[in-house]
ZAMARGU-4260 file (C-alpha; in steps of 0.2 Angstrom, whole numbers, plus 5000, padded with zeros to 4 digits):
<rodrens>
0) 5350/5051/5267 | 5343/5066/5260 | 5323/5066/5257 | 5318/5074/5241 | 5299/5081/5244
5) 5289/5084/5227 | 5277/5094/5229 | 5262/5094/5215 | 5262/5104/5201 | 5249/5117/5199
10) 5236/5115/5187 | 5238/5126/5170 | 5225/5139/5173 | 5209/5137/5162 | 5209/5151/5149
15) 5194/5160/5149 | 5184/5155/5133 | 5182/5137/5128 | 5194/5130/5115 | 5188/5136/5095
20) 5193/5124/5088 | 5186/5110/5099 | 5169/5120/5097 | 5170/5119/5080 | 5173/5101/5079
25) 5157/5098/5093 | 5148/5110/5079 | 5153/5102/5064 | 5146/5085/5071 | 5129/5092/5071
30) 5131/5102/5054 | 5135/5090/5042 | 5120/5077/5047 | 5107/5093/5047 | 5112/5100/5030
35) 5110/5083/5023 | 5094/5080/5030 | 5091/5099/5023 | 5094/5095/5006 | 5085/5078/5006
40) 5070/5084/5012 | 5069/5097/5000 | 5075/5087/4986 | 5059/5075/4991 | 5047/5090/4993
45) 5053/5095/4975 | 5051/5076/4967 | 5032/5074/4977 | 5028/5090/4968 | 5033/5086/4949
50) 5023/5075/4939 | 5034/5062/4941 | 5029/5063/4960 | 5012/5064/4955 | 5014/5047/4945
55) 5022/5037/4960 | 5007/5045/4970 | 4996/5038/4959 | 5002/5022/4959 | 5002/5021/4978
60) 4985/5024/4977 | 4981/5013/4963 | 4989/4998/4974 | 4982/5003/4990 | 4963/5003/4979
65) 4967/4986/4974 | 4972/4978/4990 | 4957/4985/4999 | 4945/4981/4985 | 4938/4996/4981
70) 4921/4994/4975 | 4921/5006/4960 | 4934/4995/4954 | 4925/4979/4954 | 4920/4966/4938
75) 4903/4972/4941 | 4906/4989/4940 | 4917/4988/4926 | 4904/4978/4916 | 4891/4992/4919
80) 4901/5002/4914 | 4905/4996/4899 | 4887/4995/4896 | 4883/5013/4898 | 4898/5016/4884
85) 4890/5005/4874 | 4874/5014/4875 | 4881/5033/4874 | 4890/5023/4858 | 4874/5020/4849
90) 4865/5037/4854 | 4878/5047/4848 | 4877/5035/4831 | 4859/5039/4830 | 4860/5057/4831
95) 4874/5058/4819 | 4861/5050/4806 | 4848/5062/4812 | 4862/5076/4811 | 4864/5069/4791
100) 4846/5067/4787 | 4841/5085/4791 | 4857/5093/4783 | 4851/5083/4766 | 4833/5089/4769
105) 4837/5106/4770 | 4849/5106/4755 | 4834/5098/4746 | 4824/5113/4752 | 4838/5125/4745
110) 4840/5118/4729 | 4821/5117/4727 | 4820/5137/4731 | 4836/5141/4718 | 4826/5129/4705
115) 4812/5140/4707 | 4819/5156/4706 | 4813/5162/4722
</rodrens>
């Protein structure tokens, strides 16, 4: 009977700089996720900053005023309002018929000069 001894291999030395390309695939892991989230951001910072952004801003606002009950926005207010239009309505009639009456007076007062020669 003969007795075979194995002896363990030696481990392959390590070489000395990490593996490229399985630092490029830890890398590319990270990458792709950040310049997504690169791109989306920008791309909201741009639509935030048009007037369509703007717009849905507004809306927000406009919702969130109504669900708290903003008081400028209530029937009472609106009524008054609407009053105070009303009345700047009807001053700015008058003063268009003032406006008339002098312009006819003094072209009265002009054809009365030319009429008399002076």
């Amino acid at each position: 009977m003969t007795q075979v001894v194995v002896q363990p291999t030696p481990a392959p030395p390590m070489p000395p700089f990490p593996d490229p390309n399985l630092v490029f695939e830890g890398i590319m892991e990270w990458v792709g996720p950040l310049a997504v989230m690169v791109v989306v951001v920008i791309g909201l910072r741009w639509l935030f900053r048009s007037p369509v952004g703007e717009a849905i801003a507004e809306s927000i606002r406009h919702v969130s005023r109504h669900r708290r009950g903003v008081p400028g926005e209530s029937g009472e207010q609106v009524a008054a309002l609407e009053a105070q239009v009303a009345s700047l309505r009807s001053e700015v009639s008058d003063l268009a018929e003032r406006l008339d009456f002098a312009e006819r007076v003094l072209a009265e007062r002009r054809e009365h000069r030319l009429g008399t020669g002076q």
